[in-house]
C-alpha positions as CSV (number, residue, x, y, z in Angstrom):
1,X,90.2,97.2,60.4
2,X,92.0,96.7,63.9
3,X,89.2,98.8,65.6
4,X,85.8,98.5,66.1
5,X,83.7,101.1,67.7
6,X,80.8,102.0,70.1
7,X,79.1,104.6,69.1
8,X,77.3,106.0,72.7
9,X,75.7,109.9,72.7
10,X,75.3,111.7,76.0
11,X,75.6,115.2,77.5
12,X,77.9,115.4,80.3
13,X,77.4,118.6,82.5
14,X,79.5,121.2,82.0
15,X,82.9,122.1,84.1
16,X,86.2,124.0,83.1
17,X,89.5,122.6,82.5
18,X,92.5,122.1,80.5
19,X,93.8,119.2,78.8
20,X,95.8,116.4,80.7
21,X,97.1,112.5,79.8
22,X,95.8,110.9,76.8
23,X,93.5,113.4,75.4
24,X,94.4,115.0,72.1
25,X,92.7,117.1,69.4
26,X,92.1,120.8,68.9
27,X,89.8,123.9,68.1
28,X,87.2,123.2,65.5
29,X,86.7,119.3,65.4
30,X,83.8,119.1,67.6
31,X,80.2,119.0,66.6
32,X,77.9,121.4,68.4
33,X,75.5,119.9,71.1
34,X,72.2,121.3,72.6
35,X,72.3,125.1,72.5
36,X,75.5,125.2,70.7
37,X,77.5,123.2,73.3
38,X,81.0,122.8,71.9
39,X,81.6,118.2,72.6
40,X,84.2,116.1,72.7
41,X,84.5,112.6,71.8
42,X,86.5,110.3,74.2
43,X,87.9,106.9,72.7
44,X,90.2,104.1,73.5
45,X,91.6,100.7,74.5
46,X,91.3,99.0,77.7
47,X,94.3,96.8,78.3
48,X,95.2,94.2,81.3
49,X,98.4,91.9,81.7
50,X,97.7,88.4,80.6
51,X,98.2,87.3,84.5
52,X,95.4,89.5,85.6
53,X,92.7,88.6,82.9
54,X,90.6,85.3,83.3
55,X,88.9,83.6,80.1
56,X,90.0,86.4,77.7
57,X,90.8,84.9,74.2
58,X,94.3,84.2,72.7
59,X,95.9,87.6,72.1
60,X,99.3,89.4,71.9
61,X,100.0,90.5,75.5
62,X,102.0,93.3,74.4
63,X,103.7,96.1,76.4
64,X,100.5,97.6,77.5
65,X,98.7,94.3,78.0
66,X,96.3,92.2,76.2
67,X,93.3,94.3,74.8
68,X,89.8,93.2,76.7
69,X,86.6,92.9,74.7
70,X,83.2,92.8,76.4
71,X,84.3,94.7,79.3
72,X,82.0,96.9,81.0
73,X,83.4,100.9,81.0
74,X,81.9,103.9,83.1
75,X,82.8,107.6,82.3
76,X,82.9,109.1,85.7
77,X,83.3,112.8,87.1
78,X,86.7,113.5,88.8
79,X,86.2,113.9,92.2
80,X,82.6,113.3,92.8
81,X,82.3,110.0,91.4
82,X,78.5,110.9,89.3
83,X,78.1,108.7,86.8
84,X,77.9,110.2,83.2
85,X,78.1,107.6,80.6
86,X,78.3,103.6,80.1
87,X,78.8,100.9,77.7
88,X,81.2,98.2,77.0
89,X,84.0,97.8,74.8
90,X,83.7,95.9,71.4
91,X,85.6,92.6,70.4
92,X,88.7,94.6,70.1
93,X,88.6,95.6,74.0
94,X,88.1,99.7,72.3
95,X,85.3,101.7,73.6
96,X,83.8,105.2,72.1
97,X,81.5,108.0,73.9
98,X,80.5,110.3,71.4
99,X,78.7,114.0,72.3
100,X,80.5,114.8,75.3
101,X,80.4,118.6,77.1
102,X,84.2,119.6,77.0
103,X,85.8,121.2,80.3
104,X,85.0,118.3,82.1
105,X,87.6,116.1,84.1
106,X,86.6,112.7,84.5
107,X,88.0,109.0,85.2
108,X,87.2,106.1,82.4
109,X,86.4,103.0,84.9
110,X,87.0,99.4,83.4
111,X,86.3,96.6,85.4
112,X,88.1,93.1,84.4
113,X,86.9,90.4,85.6
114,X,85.2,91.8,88.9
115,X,88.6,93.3,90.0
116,X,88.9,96.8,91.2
117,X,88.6,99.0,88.5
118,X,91.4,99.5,85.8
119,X,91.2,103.6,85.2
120,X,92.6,106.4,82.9
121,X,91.7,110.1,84.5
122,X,91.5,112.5,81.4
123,X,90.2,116.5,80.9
124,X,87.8,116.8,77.6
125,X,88.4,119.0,75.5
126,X,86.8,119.8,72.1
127,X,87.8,117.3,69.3
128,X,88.8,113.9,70.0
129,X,90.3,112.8,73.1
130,X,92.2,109.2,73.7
131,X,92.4,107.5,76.7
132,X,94.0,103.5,76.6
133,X,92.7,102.4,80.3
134,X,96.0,100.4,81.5
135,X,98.0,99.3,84.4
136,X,99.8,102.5,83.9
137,X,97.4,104.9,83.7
138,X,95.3,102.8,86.5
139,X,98.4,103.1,89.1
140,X,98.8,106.9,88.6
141,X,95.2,107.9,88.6
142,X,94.8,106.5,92.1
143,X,98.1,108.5,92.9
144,X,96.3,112.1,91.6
145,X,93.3,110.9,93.5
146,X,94.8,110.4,97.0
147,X,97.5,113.4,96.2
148,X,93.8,115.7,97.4
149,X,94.3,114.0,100.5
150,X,90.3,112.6,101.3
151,X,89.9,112.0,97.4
152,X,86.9,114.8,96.7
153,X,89.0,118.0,96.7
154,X,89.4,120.3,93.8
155,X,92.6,120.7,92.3
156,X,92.9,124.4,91.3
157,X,96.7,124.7,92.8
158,X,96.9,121.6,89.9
159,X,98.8,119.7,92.4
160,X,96.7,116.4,91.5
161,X,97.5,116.9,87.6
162,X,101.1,117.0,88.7
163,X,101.1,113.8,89.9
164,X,99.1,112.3,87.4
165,X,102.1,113.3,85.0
166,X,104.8,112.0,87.4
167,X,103.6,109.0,88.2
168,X,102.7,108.1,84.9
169,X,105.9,108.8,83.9
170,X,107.7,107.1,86.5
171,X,105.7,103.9,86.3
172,X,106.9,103.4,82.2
173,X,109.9,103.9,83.2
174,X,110.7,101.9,86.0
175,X,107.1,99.8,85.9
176,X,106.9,98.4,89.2
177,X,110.2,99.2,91.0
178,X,109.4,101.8,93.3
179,X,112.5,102.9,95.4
180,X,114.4,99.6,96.6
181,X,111.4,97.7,96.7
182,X,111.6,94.5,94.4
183,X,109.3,94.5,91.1
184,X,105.9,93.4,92.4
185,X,102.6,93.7,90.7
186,X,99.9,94.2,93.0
187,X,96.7,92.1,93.6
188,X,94.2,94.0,91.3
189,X,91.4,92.0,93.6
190,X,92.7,93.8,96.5
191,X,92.0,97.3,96.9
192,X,94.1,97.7,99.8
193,X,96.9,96.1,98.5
194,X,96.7,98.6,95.0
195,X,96.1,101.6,97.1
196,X,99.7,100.4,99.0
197,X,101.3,100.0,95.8
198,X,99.9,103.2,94.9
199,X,101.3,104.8,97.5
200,X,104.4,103.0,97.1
201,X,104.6,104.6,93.9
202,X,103.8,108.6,94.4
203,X,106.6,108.3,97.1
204,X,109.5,107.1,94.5
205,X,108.1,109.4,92.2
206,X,108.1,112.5,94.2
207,X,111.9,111.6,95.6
208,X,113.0,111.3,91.5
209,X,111.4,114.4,91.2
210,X,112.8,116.3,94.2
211,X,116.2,115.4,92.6
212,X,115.4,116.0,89.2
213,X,115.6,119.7,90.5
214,X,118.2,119.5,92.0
215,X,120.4,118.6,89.6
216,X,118.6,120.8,86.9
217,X,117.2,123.5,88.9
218,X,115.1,124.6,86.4
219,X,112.0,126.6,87.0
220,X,109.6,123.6,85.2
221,X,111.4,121.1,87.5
222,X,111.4,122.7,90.6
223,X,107.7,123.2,90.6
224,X,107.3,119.9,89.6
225,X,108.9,118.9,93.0
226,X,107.3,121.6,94.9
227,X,104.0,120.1,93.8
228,X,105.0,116.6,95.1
229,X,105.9,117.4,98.0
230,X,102.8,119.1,99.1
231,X,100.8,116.4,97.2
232,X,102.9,113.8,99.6
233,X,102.1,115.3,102.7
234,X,98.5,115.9,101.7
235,X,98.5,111.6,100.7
236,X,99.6,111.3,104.2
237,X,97.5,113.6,106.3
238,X,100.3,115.6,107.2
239,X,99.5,119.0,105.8
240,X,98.6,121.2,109.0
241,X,99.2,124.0,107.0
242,X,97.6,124.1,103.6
243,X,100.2,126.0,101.1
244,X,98.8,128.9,99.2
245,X,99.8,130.0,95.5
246,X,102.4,132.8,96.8
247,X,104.4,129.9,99.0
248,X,104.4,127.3,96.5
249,X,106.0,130.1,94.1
250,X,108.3,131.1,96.8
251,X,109.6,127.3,97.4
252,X,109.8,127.0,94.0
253,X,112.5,130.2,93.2
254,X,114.1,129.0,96.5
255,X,114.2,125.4,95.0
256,X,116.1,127.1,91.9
257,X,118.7,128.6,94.0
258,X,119.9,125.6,95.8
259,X,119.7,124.7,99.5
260,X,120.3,125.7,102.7
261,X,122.5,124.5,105.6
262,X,121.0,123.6,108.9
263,X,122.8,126.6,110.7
264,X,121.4,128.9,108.4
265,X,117.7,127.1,108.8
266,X,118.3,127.5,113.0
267,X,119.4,131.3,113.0
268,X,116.1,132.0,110.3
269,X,114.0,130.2,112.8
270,X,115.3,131.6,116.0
271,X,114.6,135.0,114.6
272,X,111.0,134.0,113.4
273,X,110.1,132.0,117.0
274,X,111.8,134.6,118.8
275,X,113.8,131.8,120.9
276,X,116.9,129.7,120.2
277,X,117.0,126.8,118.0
278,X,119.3,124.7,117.3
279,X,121.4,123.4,113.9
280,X,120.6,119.8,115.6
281,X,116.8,120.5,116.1
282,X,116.8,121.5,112.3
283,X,118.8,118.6,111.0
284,X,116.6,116.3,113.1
285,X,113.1,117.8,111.9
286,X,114.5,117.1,108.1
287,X,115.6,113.6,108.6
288,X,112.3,112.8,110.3
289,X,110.6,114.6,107.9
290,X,111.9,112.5,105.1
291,X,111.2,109.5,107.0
292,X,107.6,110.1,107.6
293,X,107.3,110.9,103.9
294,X,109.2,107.8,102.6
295,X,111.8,109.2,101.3
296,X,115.5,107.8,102.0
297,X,118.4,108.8,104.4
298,X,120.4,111.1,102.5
299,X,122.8,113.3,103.8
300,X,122.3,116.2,102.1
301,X,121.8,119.8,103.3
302,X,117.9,120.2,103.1
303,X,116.0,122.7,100.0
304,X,113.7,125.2,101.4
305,X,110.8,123.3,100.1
306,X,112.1,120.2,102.9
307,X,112.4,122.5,105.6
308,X,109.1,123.9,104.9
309,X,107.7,120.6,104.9
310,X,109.1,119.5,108.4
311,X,108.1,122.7,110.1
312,X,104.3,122.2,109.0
313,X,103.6,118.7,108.9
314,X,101.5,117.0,111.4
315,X,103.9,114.2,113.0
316,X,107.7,114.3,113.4
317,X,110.5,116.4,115.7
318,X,109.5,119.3,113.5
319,X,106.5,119.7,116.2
320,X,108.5,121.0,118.7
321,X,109.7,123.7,115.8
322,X,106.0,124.4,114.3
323,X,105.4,127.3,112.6
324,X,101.8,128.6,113.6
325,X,101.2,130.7,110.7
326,X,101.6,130.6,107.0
327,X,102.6,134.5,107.6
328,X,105.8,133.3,110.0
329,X,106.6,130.5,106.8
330,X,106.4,132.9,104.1
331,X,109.0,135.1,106.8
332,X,111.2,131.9,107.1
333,X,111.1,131.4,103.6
334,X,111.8,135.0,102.3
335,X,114.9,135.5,105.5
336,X,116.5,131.8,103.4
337,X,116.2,134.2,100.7
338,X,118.2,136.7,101.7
């Protein structure tokens, strides 16, 4: 048998959610807890590359790494940080909690060798739910977790779970090729250096995303990129003006239409200010925009969504065109519309 397993019981306290990456089963597998409680059971492997794992025995490093037995693992909530369960994974680097309260989100903690710890974020749900702790799955958890800005917001616009799916996605695809920066693994000793990479990473995956919908301009992609974008200016401290439910729908059907041109961005804005502004003043918030936020030089007319972006962000030329008032946006955004 490939797996071993840890058997640990403990009763998590009880939150609300839906299911996200690596978690699978359905409606009837669970046992009942205390009082009926419907539990989950959350399982899997924790994996490191063979360059980042020190005195580990002669394994397979295969695509997701070399599997890492005797490795401490911590079942955390997600944000908050409260410690809810702990163990360590068997000879075959797998781990199993057993008895868990389902709604919860939390973050599966690994740490390798006293490096930083390798993660996997993941929503229970009744049944079983599976969760391999990788590079992966480490790189795009710490994207979902600075995506709330300070770390400890919720996520009920699901603007974090968004990203956790992006990023993910983006780092099997392209693994450590973020934009035209050259393939480098980070330093998993040096926090600062993964939180860069990190960043490094939401930024590429947010600018794929962005034109994703353009090209497709379907309604799944285009909130997909609505969602990075905020989720980029929130990483960055740049979001003055938090966007509500209603907007974010709004950018998105604007998104599906296509964009705008400059001169129709000035003569929206000149009527919402109530004084002139400029094609120029437009095109130069947008560039800076996409500067501040990573993304590159394109010359492109700009989507709604990037105009929204540079008229409420903190920094940029956009300041001296600020919108005030999520009321005067949502008036920008539905004149575009017209």
């Amino acid at each position: 048998m490939r797996y071993g397993t840890i058997m640990m019981v403990i009763a998590l306290a009880a939150g609300a959610a839906l299911l996200l990456t690596g978690c699978g089963g359905g409606g009837g597998g669970s046992a009942d807890g205390p009082g009926g409680t419907d539990t989950a059971s959350l399982t899997g492997t924790v994996y490191a590359p063979a360059v980042q794992v020190a005195g580990v025995g002669p394994a397979q490093d295969g695509p997701a790494g070399i599997p890492v037995p005797n490795c401490p693992v911590e079942v955390r909530t997600e944000p908050g940080g409260q410690r809810l369960a702990s163990g360590t994974t068997d000879g075959n680097g797998r781990y199993a909690f057993y008895g868990l309260e389902v709604g919860q989100r939390v973050m599966v903690e690994a740490r390798i060798n006293g490096q930083i710890p390798f993660m996997a974020q993941a929503r229970l749900r009744d049944g079983t739910c599976e969760a391999d702790v990788t590079e992966g799955t480490t790189m795009a958890a710490i994207c979902a977790r600075i995506s709330r800005g300070d770390g400890t917001g919720a996520d009920a616009d699901g603007v974090s779970d968004a990203v956790l799916q992006e990023c993910l996605q983006y780092q099997a695809r392209n693994g450590y090729r973020y934009g035209q920066s050259e393939s480098r693994r980070p330093d998993f000793t040096d926090p600062e250096d993964v939180q860069q990479s990190a960043g490094a990473l939401m930024t590429a995956a947010a600018e794929e995303a962005l034109a994703r919908a353009r090209s497709s301009r379907s309604e799944s992609d285009c909130t997909g990129a609505t969602q990075m974008m905020l989720a980029q200016l929130r990483a960055r401290g740049q979001n003055r003006l938090e966007w509500d439910t209603q907007l974010m729908n709004r950018l998105t059907e604007a998104l599906q239409r296509g964009p705008v041109t400059e001169e129709q961005v000035a003569h929206v804005l000149s009527r919402v200010m109530n004084r002139n502004v400029t094609a120029e003043q437009v095109r130069q918030a947008v560039a800076e925009m996409r500067q501040q936020l990573g993304f590159g030089q394109v010359d492109r007319d700009p989507e709604v969504v990037e105009v929204v972006a540079a008229m409420t962000m903190n920094a940029g030329a956009g300041q001296q065109l600020r919108l005030q008032t999520l009321a005067q946006v949502q008036a920008m955004v539905q004149m575009l519309a017209e």
